[in-house]
C-alpha positions in Angstrom: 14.1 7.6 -11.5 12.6 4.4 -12.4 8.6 4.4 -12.3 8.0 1.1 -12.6 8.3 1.5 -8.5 5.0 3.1 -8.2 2.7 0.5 -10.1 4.3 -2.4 -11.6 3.5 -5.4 -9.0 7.4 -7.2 -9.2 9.0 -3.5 -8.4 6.8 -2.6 -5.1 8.2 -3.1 -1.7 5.9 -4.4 0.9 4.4 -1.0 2.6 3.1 -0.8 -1.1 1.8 -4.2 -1.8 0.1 -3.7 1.8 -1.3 -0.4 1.1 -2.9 -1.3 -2.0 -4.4 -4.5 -0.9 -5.6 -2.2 2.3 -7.3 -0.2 0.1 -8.8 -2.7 -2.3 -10.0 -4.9 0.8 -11.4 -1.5 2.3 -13.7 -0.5 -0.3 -14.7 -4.0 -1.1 -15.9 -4.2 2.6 -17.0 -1.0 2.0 -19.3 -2.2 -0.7 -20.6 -4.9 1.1 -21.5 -2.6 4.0 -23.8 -1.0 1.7 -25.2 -3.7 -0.1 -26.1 -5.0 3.3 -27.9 -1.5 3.9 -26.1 -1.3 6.9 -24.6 2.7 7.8 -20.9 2.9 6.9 -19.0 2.9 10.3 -18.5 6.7 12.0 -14.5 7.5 10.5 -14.4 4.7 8.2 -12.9 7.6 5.7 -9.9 7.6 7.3 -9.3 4.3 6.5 -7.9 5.2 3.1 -6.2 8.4 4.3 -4.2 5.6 6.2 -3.5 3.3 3.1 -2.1 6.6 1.1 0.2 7.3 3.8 1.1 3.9 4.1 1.9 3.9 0.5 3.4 6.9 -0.2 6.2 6.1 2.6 6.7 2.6 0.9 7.1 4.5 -2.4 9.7 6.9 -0.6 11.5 4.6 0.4 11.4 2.5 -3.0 12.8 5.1 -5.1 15.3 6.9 -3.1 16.4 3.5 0.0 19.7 2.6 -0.8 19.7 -0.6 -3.0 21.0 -4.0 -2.2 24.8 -3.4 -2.9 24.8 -7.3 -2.8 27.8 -7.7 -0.9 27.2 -10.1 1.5 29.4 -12.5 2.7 28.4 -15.3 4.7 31.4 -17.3 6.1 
């Protein structure tokens, strides 16, 4: 099983890459909310309970999808 699939940024499929730019763009909003002093939105929590499941499918189907056979023949 190759592991580079679960943190090396040329091996990550696009649920991944989405999922962890979710979740950096999340708590950097997050951040600002506070530094604002405003009160974090009611569920915002949930948020990142999203982003995991969005990358823990895209890492499911990283390591065990069926590879490009690279067989494609365009006539």
């Amino acid at each position: 099983m190759d592991f580079n699939k679960l943190y090396h940024p040329s091996a990550l499929n696009s649920f991944q890459y989405i999922a962890i730019v979710g979740a950096i763009m999340s708590g950097a909003a997050q951040l600002i909310i506070s530094w604002l002093g405003q009160p974090r939105p009611e569920g915002y929590h949930y948020l990142y309970f999203c982003w995991l499941g969005l990358y823990v499918v895209g890492t499911l189907l990283n390591l065990f999808g069926k590879p490009n056979d690279g067989h494609h023949h365009h006539h």
